[in-house]
C-alpha positions as CSV (number, residue, x, y, z in Angstrom):
1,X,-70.8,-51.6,31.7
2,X,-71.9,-48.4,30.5
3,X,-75.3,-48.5,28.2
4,X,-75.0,-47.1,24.9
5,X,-78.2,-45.7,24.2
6,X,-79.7,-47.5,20.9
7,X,-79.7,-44.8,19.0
8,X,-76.1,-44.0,18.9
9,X,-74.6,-47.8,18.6
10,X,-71.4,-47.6,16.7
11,X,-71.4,-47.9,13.0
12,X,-69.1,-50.2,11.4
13,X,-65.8,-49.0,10.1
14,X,-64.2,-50.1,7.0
15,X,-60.5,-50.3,6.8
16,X,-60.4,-48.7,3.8
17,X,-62.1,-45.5,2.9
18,X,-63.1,-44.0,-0.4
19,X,-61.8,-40.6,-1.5
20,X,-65.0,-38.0,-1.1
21,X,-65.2,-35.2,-3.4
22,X,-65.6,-31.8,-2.0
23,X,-67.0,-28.8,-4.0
24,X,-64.1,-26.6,-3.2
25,X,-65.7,-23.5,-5.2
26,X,-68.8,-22.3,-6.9
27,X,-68.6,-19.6,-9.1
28,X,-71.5,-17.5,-10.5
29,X,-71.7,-16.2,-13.9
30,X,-72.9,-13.2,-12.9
31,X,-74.4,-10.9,-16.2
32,X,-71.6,-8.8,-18.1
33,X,-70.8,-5.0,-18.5
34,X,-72.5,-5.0,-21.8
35,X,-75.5,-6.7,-20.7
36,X,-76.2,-4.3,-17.6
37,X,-76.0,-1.6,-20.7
38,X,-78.1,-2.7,-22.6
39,X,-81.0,-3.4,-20.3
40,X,-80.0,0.2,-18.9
41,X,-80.3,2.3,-22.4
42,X,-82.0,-0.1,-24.7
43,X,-85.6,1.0,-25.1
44,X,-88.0,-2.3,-24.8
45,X,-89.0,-1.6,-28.4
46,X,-85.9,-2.2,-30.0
47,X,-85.5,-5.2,-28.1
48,X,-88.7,-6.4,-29.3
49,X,-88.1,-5.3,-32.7
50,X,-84.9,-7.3,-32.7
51,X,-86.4,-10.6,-31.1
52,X,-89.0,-10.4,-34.3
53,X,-86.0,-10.3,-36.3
54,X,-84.9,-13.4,-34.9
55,X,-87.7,-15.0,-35.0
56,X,-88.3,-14.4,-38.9
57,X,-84.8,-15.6,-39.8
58,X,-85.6,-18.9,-38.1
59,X,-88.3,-18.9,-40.0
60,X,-86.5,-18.7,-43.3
61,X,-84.7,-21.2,-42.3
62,X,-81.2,-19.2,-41.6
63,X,-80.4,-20.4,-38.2
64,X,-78.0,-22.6,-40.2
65,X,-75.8,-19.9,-40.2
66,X,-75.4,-19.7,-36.9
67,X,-73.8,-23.0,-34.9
68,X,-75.2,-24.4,-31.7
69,X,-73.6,-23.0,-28.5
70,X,-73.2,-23.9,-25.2
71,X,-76.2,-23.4,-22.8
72,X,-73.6,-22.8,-20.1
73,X,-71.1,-19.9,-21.2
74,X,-67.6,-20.5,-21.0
75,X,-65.8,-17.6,-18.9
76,X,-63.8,-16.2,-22.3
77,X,-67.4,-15.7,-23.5
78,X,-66.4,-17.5,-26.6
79,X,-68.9,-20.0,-28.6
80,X,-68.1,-23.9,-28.9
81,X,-69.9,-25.5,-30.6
82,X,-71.2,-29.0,-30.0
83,X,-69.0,-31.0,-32.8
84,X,-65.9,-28.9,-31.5
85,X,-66.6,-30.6,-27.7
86,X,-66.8,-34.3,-29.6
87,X,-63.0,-33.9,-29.3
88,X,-62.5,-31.7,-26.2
89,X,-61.2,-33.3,-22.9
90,X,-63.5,-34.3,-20.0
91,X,-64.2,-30.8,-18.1
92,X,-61.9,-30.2,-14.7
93,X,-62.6,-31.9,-11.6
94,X,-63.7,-28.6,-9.7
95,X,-63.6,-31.0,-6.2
96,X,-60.9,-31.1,-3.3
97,X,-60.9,-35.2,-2.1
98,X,-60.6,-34.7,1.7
99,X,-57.2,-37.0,2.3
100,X,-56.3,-36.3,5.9
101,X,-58.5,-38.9,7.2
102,X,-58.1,-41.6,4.5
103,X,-56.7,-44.5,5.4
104,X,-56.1,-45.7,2.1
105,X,-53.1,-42.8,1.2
106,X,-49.6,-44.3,1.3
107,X,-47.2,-42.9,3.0
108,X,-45.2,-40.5,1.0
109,X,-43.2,-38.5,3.4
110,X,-39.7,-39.8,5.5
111,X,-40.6,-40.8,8.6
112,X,-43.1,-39.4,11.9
113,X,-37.9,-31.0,22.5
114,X,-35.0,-29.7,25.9
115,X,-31.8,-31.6,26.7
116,X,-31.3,-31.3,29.9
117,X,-34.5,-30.2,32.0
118,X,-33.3,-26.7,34.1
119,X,-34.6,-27.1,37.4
120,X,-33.2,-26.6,40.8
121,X,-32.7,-30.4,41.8
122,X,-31.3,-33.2,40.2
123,X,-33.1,-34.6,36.9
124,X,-33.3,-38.0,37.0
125,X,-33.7,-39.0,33.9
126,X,-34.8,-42.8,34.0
127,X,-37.6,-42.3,36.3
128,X,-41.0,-43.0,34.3
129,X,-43.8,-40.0,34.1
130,X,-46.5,-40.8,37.0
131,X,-44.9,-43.0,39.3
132,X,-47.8,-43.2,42.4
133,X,-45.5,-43.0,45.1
134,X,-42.6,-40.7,43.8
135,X,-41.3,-38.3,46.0
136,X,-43.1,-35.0,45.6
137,X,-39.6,-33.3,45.9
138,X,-38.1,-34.9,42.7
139,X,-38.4,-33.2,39.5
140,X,-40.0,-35.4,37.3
141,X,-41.2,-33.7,33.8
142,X,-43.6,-35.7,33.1
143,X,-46.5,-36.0,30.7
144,X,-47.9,-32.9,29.3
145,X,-50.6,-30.7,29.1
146,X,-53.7,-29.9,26.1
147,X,-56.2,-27.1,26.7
148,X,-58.2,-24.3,25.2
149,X,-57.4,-20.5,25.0
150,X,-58.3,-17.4,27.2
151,X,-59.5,-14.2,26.0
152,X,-58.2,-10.7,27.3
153,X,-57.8,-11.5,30.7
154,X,-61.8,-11.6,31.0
155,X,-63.0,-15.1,32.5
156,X,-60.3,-17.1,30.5
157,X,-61.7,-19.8,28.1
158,X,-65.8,-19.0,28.6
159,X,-67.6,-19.5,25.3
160,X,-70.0,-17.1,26.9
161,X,-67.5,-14.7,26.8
162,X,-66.8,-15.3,22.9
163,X,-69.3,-12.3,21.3
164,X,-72.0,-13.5,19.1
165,X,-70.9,-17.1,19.4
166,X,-73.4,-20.2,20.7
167,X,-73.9,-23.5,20.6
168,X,-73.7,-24.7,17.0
169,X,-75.1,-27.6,15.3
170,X,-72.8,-30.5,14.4
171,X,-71.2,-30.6,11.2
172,X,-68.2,-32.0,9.3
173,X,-65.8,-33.4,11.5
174,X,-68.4,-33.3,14.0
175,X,-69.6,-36.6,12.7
176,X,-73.1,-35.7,13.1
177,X,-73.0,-34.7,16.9
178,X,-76.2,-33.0,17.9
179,X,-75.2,-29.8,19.4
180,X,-71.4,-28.5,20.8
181,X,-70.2,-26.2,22.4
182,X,-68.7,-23.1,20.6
183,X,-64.9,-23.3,22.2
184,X,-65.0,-26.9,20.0
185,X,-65.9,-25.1,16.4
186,X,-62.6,-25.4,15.5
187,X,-63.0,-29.0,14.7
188,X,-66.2,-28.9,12.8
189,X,-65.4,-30.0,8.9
190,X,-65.6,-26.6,7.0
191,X,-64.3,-24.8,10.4
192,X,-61.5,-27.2,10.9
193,X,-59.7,-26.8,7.3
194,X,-60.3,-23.3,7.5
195,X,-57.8,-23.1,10.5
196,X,-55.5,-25.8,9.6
197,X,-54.9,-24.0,6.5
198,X,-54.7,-20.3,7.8
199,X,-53.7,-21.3,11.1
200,X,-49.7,-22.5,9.9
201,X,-51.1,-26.1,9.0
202,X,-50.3,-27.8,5.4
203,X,-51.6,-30.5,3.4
204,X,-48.6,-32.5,4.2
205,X,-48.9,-32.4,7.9
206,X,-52.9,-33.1,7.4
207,X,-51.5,-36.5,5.8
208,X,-49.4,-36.9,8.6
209,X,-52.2,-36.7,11.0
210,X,-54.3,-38.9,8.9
211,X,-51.7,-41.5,8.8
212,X,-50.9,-41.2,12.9
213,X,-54.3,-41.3,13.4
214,X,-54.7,-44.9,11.2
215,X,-51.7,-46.4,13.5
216,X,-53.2,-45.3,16.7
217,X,-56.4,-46.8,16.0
218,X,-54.7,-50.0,15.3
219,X,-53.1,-50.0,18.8
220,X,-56.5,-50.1,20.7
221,X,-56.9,-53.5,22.6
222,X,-60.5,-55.2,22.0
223,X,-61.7,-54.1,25.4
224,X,-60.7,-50.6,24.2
225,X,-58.0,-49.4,26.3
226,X,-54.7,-48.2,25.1
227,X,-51.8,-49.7,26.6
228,X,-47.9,-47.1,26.6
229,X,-44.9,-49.4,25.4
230,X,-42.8,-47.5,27.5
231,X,-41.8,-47.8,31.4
232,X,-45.4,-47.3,32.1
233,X,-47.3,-49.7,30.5
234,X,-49.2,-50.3,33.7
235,X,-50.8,-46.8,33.5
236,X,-53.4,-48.1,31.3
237,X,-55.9,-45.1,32.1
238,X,-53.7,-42.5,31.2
239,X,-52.6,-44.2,28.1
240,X,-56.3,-44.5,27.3
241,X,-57.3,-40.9,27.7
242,X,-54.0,-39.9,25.9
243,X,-55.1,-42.0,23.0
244,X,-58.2,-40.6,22.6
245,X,-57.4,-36.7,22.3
246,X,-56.3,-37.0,18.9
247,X,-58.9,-38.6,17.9
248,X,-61.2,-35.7,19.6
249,X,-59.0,-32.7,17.9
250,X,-59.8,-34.5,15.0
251,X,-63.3,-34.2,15.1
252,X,-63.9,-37.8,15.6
253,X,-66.7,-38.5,18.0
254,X,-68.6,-41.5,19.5
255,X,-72.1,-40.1,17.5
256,X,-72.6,-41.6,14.6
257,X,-72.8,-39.3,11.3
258,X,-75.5,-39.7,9.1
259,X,-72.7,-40.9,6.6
260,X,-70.0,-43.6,8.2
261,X,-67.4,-41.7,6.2
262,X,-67.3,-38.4,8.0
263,X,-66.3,-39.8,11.2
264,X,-64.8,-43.4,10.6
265,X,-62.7,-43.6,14.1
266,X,-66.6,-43.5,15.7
267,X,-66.7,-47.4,17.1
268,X,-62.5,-46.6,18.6
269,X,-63.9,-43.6,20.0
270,X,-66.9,-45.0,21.7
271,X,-65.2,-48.3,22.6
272,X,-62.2,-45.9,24.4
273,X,-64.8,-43.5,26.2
274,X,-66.9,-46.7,27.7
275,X,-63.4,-48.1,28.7
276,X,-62.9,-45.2,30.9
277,X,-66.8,-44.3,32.1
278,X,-66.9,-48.1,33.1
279,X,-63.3,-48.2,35.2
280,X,-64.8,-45.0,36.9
281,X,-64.9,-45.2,41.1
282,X,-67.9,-43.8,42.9
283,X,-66.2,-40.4,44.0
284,X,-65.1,-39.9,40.4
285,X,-61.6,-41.3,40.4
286,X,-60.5,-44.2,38.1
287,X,-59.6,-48.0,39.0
288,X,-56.4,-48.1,37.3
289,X,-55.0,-44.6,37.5
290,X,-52.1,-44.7,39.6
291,X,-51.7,-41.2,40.4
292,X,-53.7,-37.5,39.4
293,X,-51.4,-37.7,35.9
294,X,-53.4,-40.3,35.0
295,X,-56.8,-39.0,36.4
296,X,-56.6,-35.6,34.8
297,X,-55.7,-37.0,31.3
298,X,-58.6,-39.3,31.5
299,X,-60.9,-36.4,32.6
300,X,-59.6,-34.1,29.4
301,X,-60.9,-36.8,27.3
302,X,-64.5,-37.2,28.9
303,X,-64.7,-33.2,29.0
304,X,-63.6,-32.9,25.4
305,X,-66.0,-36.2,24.3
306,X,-69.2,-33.8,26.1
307,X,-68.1,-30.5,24.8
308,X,-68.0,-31.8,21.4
309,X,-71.2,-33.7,21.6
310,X,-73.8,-32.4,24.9
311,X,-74.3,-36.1,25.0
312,X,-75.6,-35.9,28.5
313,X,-76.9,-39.5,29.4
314,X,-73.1,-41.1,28.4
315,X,-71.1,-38.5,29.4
316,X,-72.2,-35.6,31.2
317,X,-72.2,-37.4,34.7
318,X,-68.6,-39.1,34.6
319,X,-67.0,-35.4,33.6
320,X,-68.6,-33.7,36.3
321,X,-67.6,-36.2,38.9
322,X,-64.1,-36.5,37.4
323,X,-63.9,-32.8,37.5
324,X,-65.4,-32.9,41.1
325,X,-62.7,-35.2,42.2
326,X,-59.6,-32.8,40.7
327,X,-61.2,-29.9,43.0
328,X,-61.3,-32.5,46.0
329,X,-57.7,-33.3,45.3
330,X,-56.1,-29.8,45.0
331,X,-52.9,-29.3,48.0
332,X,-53.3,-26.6,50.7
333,X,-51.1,-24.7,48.7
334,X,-52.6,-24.9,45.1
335,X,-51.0,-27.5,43.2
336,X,-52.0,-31.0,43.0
337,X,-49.3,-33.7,43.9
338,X,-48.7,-37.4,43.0
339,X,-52.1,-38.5,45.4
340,X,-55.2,-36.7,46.2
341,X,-54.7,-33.2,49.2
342,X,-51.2,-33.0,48.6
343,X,-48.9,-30.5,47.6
344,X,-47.1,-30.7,44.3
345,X,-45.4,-29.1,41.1
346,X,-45.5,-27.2,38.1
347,X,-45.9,-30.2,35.9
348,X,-48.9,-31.9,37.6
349,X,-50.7,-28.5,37.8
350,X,-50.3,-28.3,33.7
351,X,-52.3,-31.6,33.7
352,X,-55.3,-30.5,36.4
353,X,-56.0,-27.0,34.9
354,X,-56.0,-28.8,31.7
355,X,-59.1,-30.7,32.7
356,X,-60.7,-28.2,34.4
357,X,-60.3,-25.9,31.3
358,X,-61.8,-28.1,29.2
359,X,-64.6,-28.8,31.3
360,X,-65.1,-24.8,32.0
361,X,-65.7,-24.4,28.4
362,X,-68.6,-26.6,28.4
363,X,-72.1,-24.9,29.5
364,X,-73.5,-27.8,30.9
365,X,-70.5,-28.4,33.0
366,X,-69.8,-26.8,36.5
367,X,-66.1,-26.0,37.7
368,X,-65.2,-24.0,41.1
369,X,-63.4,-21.1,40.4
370,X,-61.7,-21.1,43.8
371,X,-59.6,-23.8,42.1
372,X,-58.3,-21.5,39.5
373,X,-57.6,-18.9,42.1
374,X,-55.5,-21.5,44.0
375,X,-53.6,-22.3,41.4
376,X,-52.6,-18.8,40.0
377,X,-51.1,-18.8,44.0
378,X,-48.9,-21.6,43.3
379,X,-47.9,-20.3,40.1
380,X,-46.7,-16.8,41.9
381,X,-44.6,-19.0,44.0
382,X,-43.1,-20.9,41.6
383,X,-42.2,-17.8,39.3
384,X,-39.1,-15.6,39.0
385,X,-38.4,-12.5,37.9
386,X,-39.8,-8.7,38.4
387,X,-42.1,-10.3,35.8
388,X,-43.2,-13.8,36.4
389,X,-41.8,-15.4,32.9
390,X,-40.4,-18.4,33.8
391,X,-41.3,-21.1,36.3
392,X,-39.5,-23.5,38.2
393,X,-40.3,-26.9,39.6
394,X,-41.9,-26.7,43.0
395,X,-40.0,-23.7,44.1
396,X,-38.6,-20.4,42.0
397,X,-36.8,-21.1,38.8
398,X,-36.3,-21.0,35.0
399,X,-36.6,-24.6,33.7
400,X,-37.7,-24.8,29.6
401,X,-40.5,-27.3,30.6
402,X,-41.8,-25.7,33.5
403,X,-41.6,-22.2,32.0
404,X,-43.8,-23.7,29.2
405,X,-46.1,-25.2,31.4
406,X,-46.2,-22.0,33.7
407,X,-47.2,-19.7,30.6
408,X,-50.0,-22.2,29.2
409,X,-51.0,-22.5,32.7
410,X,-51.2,-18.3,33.2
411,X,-52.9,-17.9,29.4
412,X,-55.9,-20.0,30.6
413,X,-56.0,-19.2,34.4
414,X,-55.2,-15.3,34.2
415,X,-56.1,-14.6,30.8
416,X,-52.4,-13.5,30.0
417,X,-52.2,-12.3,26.2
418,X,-49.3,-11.4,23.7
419,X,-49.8,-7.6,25.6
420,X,-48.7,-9.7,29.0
421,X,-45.0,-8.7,30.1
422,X,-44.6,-11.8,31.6
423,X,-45.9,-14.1,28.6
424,X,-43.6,-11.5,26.3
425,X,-40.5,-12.3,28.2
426,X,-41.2,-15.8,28.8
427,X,-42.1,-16.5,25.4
428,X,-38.1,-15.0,24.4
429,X,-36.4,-17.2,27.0
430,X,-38.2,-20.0,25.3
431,X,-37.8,-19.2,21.5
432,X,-34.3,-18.0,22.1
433,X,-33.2,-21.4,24.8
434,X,-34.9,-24.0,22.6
435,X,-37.0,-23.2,19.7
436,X,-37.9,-26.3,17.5
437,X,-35.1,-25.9,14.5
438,X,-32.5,-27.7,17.0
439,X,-34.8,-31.0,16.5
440,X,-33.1,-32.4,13.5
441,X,-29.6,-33.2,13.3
442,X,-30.5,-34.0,9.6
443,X,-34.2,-34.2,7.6
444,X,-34.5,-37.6,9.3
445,X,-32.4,-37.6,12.0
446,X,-33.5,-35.9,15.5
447,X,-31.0,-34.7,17.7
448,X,-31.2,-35.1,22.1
449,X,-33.5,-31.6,22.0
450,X,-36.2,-34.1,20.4
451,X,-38.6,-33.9,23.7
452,X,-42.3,-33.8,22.8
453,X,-43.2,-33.1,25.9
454,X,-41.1,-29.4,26.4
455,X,-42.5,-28.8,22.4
456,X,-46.1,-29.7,22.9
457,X,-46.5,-27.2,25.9
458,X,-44.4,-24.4,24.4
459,X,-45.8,-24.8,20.8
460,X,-49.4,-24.3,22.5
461,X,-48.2,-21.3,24.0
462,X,-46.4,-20.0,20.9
463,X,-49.6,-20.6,18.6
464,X,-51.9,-18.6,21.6
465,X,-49.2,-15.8,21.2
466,X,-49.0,-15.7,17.0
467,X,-47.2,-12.9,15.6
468,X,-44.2,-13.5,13.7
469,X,-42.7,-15.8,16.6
470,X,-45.2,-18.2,16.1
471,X,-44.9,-18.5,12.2
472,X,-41.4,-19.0,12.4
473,X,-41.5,-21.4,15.2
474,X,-44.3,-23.1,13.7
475,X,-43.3,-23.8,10.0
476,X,-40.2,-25.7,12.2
477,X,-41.5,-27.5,14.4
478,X,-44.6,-28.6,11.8
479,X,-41.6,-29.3,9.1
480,X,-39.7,-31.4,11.8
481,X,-42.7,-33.6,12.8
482,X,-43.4,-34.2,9.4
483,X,-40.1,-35.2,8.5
484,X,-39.7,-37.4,11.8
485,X,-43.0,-39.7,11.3
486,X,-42.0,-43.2,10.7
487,X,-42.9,-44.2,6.9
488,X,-42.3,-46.7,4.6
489,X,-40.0,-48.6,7.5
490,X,-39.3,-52.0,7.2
491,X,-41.1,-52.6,10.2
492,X,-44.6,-51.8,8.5
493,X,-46.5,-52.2,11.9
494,X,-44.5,-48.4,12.9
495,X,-45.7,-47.0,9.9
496,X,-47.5,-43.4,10.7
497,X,-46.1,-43.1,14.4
498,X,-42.9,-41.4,15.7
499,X,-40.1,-42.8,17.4
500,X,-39.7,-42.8,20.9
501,X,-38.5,-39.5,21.5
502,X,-35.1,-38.2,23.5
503,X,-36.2,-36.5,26.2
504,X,-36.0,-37.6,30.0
505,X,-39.2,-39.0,30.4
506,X,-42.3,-39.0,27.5
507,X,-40.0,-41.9,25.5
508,X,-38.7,-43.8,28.0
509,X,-41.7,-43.9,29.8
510,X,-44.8,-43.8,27.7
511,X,-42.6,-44.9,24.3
512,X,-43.6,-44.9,20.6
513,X,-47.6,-44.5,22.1
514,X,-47.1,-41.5,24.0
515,X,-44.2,-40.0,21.8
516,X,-46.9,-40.3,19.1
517,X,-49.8,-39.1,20.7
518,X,-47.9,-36.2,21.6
519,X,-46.7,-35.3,18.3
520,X,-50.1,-35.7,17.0
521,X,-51.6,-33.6,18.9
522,X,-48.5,-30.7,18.3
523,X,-49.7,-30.9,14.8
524,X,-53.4,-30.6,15.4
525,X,-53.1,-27.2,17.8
526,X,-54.2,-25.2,14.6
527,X,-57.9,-26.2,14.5
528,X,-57.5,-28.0,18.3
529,X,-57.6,-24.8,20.5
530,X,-59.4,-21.5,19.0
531,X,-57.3,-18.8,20.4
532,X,-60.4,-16.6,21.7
533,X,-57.4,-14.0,22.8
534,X,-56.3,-13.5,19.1
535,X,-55.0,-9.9,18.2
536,X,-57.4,-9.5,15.8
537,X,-60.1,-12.0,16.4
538,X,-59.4,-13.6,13.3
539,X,-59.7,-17.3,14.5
540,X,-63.2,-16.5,15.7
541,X,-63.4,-14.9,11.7
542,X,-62.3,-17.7,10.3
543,X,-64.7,-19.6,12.2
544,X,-67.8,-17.9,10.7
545,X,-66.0,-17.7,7.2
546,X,-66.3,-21.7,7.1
547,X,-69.7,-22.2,8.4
């Protein structure tokens, strides 16, 4: 069993959690036009002479005339006096109650992507994501992919690379971590509403996270695994890993905050990371994972849990040897397939590059570039056209889910940007094949194009591009989710998750868990991943706005 060092012991959680006040805004009464005059062409003596004047009407007792006033100006500069206030109202609340995380907000709004995969062979469509010994040929689209961003083709995703960024301390969301690494800023408190709200996100689909987030929490068995209700249910590792990335985008860590409240999830977080750190093998693979799906998902998590936190003696260890072991496992021709050394597809490599993504944008971590260089091989094979924008399976081709997976995969591994023929066209093919307003048949109903797993990869590779394509795809696919999440059913249990969804595999394989981890994570990707490739670098702005 992995030791929890003393110090960091998880701190009880209450179910319920009172509202905080925020200050939103301070406001200086700064000294007016008149006043600046005065001091300017005012000699001292008059002002002196006028003070005495003052001070000889109070002594002859005419201060009556004048009423008491305010000590604090009102911003119409006009006096109150103190038996006018007797019968005022109680002053404004100037705070903002943080509500995306409270678990005691009911839910208000109804309820919680491809139809047919395009791919040279034959879909089949019952055939659970991760199945150990599946043929390597058959084109399963399985589980999908998280990451962070690249910057302009320089060494993609380096927080070294971001200028005049470091490690910062943590803050907010950070739940009182002691350092992280920059690429994670975005989920810091101040930081993190700063990009939800700029970044496409509303206060509606915060509630919807906070909600999802309460549900998840509730699925976590007492050893502290996650288990999918779908085909899958033996994959226990990757359910676990899955499980915990929401929690991570979040800001929710396994370091206790110096108040219980800023990081309430803290004893799910630590009891899912020890899950996983204690079912690790020697050579850094996991008892349990049934195929490199699984391994890579549980690998984001660790690499996520130590970028957030530099909590070396927990975690710094298991992600290196985790990583190690995706290096080890890469095919001759640089995918990663079903086992360890052999070849594979498109969809696997999505989850591998992932990992090592997240691992590359922590200092402390170390992750063989040769691997990246491998892997942008495969990709060239599997593209098509003059300019590489869409991807097939395991050969050539123009599939919506592998075309989504190819661009993420090129955005971190060859820093390609919005300027990026290839990412241009692809990103067309996409928005113009499937964008995200064929979801709902209705405002609660979801049509067959509901498939998490084709929208989670292409809305991370929409939000990386921005532009007018990604507000219009995003205030979709953010409305859909929203209107999707299960709420007020009379199954209360279901409340804040999404239905399994209708695709060919992340439903009928991983079910209302993975369907819901997946859609949670969709609508965290504003403060998730800082786009470090940003047209105008205005995430990284941001950033330093809500320090």
């Amino acid at each position: 069993m992995a030791k929890i060092p003393e110090t960091e012991q998880p701190v009880p959680i209450k179910a319920a959690v009172e509202k905080q006040a925020v200050i939103q805004l301070l406001e200086d009464v700064g000294e007016t036009r008149n006043e600046r005059l005065v001091k300017k062409f005012l000699p001292a003596l008059v002002i002196s002479s006028a003070l005495h004047v003052v001070l000889a009407l109070g002594v002859l007792g005419l201060d009556k005339l004048f009423p008491t006033v305010s000590a604090k100006p009102n911003r119409d500069d006009s006096a109150v006096t103190v038996e006018d206030r007797k019968d005022e109202p109680e002053p404004q609340n100037l705070t903002r109650v943080v509500e995306a995380l409270n678990a005691d907000i009911e839910s208000s709004i109804d309820a919680t992507r491809e139809a047919e995969v395009n791919v040279e062979a034959e879909t089949t469509k019952d055939e659970p994501v991760g199945i150990a010994n599946a043929a390597s040929t058959q084109p399963v689209e399985s589980l999908k992919a998280q990451g962070n961003p690249s910057d302009n083709a320089i060494d993609a995703g380096l927080a070294s690379d971001i200028a005049g960024v470091g490690a910062m301390s943590g803050e907010g969301g950070l739940a009182g971590a002691a350092t992280t690494n920059a690429a994670f800023k975005g989920r810091s408190g101040a930081a993190r509403d700063k990009m939800a709200m700029t970044g496409g996100g509303s206060k509606d689909s915060e509630l919807a996270v906070g909600r999802a987030l309460l549900w998840l929490s509730k699925q976590q068995k007492t050893e502290g695994y996650w288990v999918y209700d779908g085909k899958q249910s033996e994959e226990v590792i990757a359910a676990t890993g899955m499980s915990l990335l929401p929690f991570l985008a979040a800001g929710q860590t396994h370091k206790p905050g110096k108040d219980p409240k800023d990081n309430k999830y803290q004893k799910t977080v630590m009891k899912g990371l020890v899950y996983l750190i204690d079912s690790q093998k020697q050579d850094g693979s996991f008892k349990g994972a049934g195929n490199m799906y699984a391994h890579a998902i549980a690998t984001i998590a660790l690499c996520e849990a130590f970028g957030m936190t530099t909590d070396k003696a927990l975690l710094q260890k298991p992600a290196q040897a985790a990583i190690n072991y995706i290096v080890t496992a890469q095919g001759v021709n640089g995918s990663w397939g079903y086992q360890p050394k052999s070849n594979g597809d498109t969809s696997i490599v999505g989850w591998q590059l992932q990992a090592l993504q997240s691992a590359k944008l922590c200092k402390e971590l170390v992750v063989s570039k040769d691997a990246f260089t491998k892997a942008s091989k495969f990709l060239d094979s599997v593209a098509q056209g003059a300019s590489k924008s869409t991807y097939g399976y395991n050969t050539p081709g123009n599939g919506l889910t592998t075309t989504a997976v190819g661009l993420l995969c090129r955005y971190y591994v060859d820093g390609w940007g919005p300027q990026h023929p290839g990412m241009n066209a692809g990103v067309d093919y996409l928005n113009v094949t499937q964008a995200p307003d064929k979801i709902l048949a209705t405002d609660s109903k979801p049509t067959d194009k509901y498939d998490m797993y084709y929208y989670y990869y292409s809305t991370q590779v929409m939000h990386f591009f921005e532009g007018e394509v990604w507000l219009k795809w995003n205030a979709a696919m953010r409305d859909s989710l929203i209107k999707l999440q299960v709420a007020n059913s009379a199954k209360v249990a279901n409340n804040g998750s999404w239905d399994p969804d209708m695709g060919a595999h992340m439903g009928s394989g991983c079910g209302r868990l993975g369907t819901t981890c997946m859609a949670l994570l969709t609508l965290e990707v504003y403060y998730r991943h800082i786009p470090l490739y940003r047209r105008d670098n205005a995430g990284l702005k941001e950033l330093e706005r809500g320090k």
